[in-house]
ROSE-4610 file (N, C-alpha, C; in Angstrom, 1 decimal, always signed):
// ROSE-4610
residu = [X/X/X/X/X/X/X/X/X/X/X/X/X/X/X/X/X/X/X/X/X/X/X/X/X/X/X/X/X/X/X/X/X/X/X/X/X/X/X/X/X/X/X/X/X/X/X/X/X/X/X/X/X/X/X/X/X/X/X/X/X/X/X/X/X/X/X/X/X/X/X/X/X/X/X/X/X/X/X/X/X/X/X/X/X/X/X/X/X/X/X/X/X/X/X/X/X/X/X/X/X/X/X/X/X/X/X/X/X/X/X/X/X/X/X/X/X/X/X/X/X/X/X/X/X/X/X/X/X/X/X/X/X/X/X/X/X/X/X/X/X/X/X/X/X/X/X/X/X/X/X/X/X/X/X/X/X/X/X/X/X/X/X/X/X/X/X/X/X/X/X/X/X/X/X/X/X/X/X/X/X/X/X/X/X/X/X/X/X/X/X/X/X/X/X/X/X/X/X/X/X/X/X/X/X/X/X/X/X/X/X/X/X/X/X/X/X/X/X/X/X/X/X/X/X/X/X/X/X/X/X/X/X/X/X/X/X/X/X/X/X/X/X/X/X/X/X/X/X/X/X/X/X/X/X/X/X/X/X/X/X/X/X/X/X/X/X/X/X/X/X/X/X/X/X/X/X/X/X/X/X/X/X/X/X/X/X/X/X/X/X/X/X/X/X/X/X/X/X/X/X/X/X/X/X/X/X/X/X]
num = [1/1/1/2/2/2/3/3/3/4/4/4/5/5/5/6/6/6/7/7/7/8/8/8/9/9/9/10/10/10/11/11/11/12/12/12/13/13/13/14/14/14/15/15/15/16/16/16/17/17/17/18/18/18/19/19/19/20/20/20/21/21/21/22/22/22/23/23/23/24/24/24/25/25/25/26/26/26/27/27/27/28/28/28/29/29/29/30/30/30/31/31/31/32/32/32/33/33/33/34/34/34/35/35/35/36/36/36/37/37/37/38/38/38/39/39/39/40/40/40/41/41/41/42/42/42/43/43/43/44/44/44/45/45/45/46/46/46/47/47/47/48/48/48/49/49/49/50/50/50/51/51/51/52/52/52/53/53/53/54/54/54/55/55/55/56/56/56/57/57/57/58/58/58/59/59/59/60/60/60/61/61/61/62/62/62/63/63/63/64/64/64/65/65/65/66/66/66/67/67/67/68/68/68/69/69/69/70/70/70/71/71/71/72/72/72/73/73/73/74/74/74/75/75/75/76/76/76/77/77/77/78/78/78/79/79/79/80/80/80/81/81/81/82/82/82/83/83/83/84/84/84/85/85/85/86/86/86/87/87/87/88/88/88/89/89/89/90/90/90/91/91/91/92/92/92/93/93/93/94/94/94/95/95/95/96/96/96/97/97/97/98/98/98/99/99/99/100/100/100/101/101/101/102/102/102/103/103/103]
x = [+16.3/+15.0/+13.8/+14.2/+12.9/+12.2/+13.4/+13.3/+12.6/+13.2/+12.3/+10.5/+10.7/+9.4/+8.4/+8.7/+8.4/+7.9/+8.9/+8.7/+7.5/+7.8/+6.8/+5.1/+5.4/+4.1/+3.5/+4.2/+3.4/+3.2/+3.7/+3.6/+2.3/+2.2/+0.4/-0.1/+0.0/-1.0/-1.3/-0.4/-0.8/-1.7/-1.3/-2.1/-3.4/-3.5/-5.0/-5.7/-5.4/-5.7/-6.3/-5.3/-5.7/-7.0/-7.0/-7.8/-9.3/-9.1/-10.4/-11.0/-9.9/-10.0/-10.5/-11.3/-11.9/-11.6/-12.1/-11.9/-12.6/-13.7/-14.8/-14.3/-13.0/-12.2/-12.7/-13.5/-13.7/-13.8/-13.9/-13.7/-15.1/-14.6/-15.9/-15.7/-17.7/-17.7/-19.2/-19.3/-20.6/-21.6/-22.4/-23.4/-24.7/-24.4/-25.6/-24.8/-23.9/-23.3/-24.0/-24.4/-25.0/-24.3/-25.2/-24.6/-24.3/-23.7/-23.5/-23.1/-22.9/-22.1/-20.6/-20.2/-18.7/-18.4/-19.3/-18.9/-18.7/-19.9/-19.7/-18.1/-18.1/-16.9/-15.3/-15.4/-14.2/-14.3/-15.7/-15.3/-15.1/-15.4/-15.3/-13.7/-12.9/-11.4/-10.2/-10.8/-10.5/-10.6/-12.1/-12.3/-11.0/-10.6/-10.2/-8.3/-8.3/-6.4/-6.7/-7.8/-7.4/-7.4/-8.0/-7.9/-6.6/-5.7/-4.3/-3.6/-3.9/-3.2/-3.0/-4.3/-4.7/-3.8/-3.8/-3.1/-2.0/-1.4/+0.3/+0.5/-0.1/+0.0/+0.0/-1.1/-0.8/-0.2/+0.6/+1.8/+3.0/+3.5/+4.4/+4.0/+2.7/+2.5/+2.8/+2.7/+2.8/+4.6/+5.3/+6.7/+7.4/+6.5/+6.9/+6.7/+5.4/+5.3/+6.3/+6.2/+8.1/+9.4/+9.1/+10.5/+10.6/+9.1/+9.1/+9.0/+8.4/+8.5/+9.9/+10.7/+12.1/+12.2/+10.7/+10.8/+11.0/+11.2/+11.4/+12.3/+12.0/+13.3/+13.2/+12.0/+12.0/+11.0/+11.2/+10.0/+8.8/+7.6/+6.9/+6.5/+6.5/+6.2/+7.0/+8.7/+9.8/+10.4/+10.8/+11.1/+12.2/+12.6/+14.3/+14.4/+16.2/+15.8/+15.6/+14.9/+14.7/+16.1/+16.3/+17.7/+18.2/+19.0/+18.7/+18.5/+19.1/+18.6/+17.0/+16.4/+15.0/+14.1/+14.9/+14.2/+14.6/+16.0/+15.9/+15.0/+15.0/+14.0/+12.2/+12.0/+10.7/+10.6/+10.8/+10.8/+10.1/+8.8/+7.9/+7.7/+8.7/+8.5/+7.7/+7.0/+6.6/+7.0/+7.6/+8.3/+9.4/+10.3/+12.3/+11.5/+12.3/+12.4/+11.4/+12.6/+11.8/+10.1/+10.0/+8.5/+7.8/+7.9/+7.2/+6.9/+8.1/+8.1/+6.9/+6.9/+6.0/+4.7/+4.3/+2.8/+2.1]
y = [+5.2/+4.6/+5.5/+6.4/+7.8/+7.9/+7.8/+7.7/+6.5/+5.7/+3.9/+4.0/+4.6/+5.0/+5.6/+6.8/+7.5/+7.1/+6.3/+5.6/+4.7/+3.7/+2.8/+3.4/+4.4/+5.4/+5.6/+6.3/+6.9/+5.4/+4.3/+3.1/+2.5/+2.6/+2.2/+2.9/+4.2/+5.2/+4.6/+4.9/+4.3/+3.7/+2.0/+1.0/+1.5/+1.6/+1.7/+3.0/+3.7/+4.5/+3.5/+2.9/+1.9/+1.0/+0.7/-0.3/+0.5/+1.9/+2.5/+2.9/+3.2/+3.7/+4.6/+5.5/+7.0/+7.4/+8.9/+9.5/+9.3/+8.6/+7.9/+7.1/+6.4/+5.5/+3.8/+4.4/+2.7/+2.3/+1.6/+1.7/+2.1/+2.3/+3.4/+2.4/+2.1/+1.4/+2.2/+1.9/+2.3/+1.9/+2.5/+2.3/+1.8/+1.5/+1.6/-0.2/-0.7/-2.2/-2.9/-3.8/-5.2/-6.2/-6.3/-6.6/-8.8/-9.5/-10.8/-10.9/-12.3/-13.1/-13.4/-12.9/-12.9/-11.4/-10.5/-8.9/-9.0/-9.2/-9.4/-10.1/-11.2/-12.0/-11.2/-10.8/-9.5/-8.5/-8.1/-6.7/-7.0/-8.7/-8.7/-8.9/-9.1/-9.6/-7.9/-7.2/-6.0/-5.0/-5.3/-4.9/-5.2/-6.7/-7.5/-6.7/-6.9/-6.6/-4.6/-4.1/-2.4/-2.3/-3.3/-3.1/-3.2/-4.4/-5.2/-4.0/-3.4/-1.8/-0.9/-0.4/+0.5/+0.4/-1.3/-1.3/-0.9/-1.0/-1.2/+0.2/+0.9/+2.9/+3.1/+2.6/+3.3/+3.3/+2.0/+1.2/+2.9/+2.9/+3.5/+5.1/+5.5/+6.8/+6.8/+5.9/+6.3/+5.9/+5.3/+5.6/+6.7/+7.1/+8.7/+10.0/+9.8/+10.4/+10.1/+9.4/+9.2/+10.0/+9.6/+10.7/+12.1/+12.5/+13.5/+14.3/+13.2/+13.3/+13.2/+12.4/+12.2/+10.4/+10.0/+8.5/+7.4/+7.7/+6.6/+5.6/+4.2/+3.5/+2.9/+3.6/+3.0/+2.2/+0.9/+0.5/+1.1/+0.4/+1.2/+0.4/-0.9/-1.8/-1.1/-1.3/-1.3/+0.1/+0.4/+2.0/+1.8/+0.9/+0.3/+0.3/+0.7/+0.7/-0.6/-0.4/-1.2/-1.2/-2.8/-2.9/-2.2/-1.9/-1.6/-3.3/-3.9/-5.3/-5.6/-5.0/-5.2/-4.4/-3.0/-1.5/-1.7/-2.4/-2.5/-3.6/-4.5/-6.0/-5.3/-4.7/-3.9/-2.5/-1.5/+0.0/+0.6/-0.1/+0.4/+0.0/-0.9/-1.6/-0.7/-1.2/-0.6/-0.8/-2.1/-3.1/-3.6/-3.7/-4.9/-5.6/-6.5/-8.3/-9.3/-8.0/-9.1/-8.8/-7.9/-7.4/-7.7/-8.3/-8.5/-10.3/-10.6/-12.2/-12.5/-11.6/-11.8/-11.9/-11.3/-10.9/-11.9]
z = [+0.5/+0.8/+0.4/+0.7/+0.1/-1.0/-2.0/-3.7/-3.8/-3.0/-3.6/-3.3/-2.1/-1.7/-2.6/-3.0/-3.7/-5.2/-5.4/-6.6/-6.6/-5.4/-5.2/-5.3/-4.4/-4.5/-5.7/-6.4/-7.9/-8.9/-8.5/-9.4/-8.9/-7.6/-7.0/-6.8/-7.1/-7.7/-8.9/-10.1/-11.8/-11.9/-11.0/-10.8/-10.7/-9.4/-8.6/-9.8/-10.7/-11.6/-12.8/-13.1/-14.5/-14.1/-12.6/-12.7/-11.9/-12.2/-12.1/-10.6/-9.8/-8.4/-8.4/-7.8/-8.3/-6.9/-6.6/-5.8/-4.7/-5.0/-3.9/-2.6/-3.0/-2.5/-2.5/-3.9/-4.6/-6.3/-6.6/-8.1/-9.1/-9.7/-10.8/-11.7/-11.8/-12.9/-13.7/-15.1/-15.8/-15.7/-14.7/-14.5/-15.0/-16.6/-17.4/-18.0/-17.8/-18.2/-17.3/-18.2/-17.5/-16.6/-15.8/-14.6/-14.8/-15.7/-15.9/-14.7/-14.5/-13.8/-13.7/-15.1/-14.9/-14.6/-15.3/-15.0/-13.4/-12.9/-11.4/-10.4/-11.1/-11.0/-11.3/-12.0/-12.5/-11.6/-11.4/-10.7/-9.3/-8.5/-7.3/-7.2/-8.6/-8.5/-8.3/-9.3/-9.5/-8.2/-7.3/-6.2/-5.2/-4.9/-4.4/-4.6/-5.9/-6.3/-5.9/-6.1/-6.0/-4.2/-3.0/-1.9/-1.6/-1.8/-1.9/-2.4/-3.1/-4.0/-3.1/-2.9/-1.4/-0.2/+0.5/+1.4/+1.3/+0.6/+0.4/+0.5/-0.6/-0.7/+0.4/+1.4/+3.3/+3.5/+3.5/+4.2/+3.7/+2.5/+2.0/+2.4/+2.2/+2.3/+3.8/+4.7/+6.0/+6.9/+5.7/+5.8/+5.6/+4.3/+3.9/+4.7/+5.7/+6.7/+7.5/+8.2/+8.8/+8.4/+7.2/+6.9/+7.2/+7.1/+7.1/+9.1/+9.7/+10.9/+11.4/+10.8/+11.5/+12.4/+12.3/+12.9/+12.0/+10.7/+9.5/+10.4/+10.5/+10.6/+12.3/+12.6/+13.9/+14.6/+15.3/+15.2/+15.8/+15.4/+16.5/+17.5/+17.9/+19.1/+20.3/+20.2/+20.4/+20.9/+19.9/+19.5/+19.4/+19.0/+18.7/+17.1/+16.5/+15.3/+14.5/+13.3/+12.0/+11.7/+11.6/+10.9/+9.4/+9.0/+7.5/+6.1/+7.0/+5.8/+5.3/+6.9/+6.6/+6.2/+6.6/+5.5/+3.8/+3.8/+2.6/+1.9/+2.4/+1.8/+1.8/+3.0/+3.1/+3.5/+2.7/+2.9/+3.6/+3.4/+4.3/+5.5/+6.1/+7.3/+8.6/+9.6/+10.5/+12.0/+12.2/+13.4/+12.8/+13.9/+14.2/+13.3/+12.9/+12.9/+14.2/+15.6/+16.8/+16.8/+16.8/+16.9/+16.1/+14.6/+13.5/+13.6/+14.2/+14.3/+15.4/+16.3/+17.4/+17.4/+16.0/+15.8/+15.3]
C-alpha cells in the first residue's frame, strides 16, 4: 500500500505542477494576459480541478504519515481496523466501512 501511495503522490504532485500550482498554494498565472471571459472561465475550472488535486495529496500525504507513525490502517472514528478490501479500493482511507457509512 505504501508504494501505491507513494506513487499516487508524485502523480498529483506532476499534476498539480502541469496545471501551474506554485508554491503560494495557488495557481500562477501571467500577470500581464488579458483577463477575457473565457480566460476567466478556464482559470475558474483549472482553479476548481487543482483544489480536487490538492485534496486528494492531503488525503494520501496524511496516510503516508500513518505509516510512518505506525497508525496506517486504523480508523480514526473507531480505532478499529480498516478492512484490507477497503484500504485496497481506497489507500488513503481515513474510517471502517461502518464509520464512513455513517457520515
Amino acid at each position: 500500500m505504501r508504494v501505491s501511495l507513494e506513487e499516487e503522490r508524485a502523480s498529483l504532485r506532476a499534476q498539480l505542477a502541469e496545471l501551474g500550482f506554485g508554491e503560494n498554494g495557488g495557481l500562477d498565472y501571467d500577470q500581464n494576459f488579458a483577463d477575457s471571459s473565457q480566460v476567466t472561465a478556464e482559470r475558474g475550472e483549472a482553479e476548481a480541478v487543482a483544489q480536487s488535486l490538492k485534496e486528494t495529496l492531503d488525503e494520501v500525504e496524511n496516510a503516508l504519515a500513518k505509516f510512518e507513525a505506525g497508525t496506517y490502517g486504523v480508523c480514526e472514528n473507531c480505532g478499529q481496523p480498516i478492512s484490507p478490501a477497503r484500504l485496497e479500493a481506497k489507500p488513503a482511507a481515513r474510517r471502517c466501512i461502518d464509520c464512513a457509512s455513517k457520515r
